[in-house]
RODO-2510 file (C-alpha; in nm, 4 decimals, decimal comma):
residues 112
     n   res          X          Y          Z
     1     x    -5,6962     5,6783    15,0155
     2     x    -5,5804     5,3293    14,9472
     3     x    -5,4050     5,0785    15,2171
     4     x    -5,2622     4,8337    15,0594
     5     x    -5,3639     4,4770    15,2168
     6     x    -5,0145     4,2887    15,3450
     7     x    -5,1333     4,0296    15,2179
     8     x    -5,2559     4,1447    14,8885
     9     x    -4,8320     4,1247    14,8290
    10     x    -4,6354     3,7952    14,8908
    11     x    -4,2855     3,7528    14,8877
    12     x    -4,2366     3,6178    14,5331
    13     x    -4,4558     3,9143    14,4012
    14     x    -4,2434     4,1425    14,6009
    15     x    -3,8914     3,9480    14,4704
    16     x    -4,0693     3,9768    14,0767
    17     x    -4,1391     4,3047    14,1400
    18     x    -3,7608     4,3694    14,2478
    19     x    -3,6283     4,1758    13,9678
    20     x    -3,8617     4,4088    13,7438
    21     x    -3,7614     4,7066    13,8842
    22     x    -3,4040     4,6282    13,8649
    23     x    -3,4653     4,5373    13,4722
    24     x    -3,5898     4,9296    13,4033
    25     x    -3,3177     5,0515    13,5906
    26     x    -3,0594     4,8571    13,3821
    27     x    -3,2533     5,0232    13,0465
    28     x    -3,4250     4,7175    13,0098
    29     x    -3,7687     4,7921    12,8903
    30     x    -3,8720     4,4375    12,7170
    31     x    -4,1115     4,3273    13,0511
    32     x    -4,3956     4,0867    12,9662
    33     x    -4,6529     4,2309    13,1996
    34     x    -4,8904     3,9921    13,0263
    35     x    -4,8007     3,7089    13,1342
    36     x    -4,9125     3,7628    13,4770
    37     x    -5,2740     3,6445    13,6081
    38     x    -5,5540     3,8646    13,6380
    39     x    -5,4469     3,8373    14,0066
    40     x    -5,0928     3,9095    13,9802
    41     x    -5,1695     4,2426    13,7696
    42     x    -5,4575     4,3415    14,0567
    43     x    -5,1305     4,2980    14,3135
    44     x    -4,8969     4,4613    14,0816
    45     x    -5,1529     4,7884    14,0476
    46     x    -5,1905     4,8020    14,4048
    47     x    -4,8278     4,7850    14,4643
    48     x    -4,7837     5,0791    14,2318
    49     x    -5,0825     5,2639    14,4088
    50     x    -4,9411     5,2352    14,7755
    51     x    -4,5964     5,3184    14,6455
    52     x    -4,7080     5,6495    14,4542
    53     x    -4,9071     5,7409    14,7861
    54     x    -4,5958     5,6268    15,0209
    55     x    -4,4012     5,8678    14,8198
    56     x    -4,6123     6,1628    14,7757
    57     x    -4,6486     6,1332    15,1663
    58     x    -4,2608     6,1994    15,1930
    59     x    -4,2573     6,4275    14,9642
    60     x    -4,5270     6,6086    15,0896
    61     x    -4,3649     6,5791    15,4511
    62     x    -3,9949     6,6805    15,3256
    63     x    -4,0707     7,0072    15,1115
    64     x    -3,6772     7,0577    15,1101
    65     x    -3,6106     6,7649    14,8522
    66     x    -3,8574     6,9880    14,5790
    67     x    -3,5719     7,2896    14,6625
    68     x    -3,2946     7,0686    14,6028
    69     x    -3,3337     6,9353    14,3181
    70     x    -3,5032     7,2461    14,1849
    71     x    -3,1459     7,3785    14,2936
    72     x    -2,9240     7,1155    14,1419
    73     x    -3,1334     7,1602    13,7931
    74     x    -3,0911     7,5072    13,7731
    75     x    -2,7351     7,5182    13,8471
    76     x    -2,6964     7,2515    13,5617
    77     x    -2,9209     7,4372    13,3306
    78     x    -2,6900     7,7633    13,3921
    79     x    -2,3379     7,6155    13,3821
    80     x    -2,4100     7,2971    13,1417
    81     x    -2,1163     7,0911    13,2837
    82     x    -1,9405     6,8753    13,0604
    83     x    -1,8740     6,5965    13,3246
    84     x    -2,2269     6,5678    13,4991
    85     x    -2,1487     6,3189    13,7344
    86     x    -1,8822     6,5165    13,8994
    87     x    -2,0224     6,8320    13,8627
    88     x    -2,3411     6,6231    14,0821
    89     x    -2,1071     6,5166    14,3353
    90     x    -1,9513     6,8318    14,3832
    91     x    -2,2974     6,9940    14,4309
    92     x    -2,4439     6,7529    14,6872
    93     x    -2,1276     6,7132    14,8479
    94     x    -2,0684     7,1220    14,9358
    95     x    -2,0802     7,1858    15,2839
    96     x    -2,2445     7,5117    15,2385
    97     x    -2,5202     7,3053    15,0549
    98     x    -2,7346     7,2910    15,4124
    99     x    -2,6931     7,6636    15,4967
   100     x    -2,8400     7,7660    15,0766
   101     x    -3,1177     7,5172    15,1126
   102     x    -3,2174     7,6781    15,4904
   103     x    -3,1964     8,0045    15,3426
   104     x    -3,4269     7,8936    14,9889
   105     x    -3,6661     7,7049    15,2567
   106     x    -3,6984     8,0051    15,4462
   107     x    -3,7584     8,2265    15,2016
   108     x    -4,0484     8,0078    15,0755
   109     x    -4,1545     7,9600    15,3988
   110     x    -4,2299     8,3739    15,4262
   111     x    -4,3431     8,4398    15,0954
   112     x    -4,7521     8,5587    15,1313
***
């Protein structure tokens, strides 16, 4: 396991890295990773270390996000909505959405 030194990270690396991040998000995929120092790309692979470790942690700890989305995609995959937003915010939104997931979790939960 890794632990990422807080100081290996400073603020302006962390408000680049935002920036970055912010640029993929926005379909922006023109990033100059080269022109940061040897240093800067030793911070930067750390950073993406820790994070990939921070999140399989959760993930690991929150085995119900694996049924959800496994249940959102098949629903998609079945009905093939036209409007995918909407048909999204209708499926996270259902109040019966706890009591299918409990029942999936369950189910996992007692399978040998």
């Amino acid at each position: 396991m890794i632990d990422a030194d807080p100081e290996l990270i400073t603020k302006p690396d962390l408000d680049r890295l935002s920036v970055e991040k912010m640029s993929l998000q926005s379909g922006s995929s023109d990033l100059d990773v080269g022109v940061l120092n040897a240093e800067q790309r030793e911070k930067l692979r750390q950073f993406k270390i820790q994070t990939r470790i921070d999140n399989e942690k959760y993930l690991m700890a929150h085995p119900e996000v694996e049924v959800m989305v496994e249940d959102f995609l098949r629903d998609v995959l079945l009905k093939r909505p036209t409007h995918i937003r909407a048909f999204a915010a209708d499926h996270f939104t259902d109040p019966n959405l706890h009591t299918v997931i409990k029942a999936k979790m369950e189910t996992i939960n007692t399978d040998p």
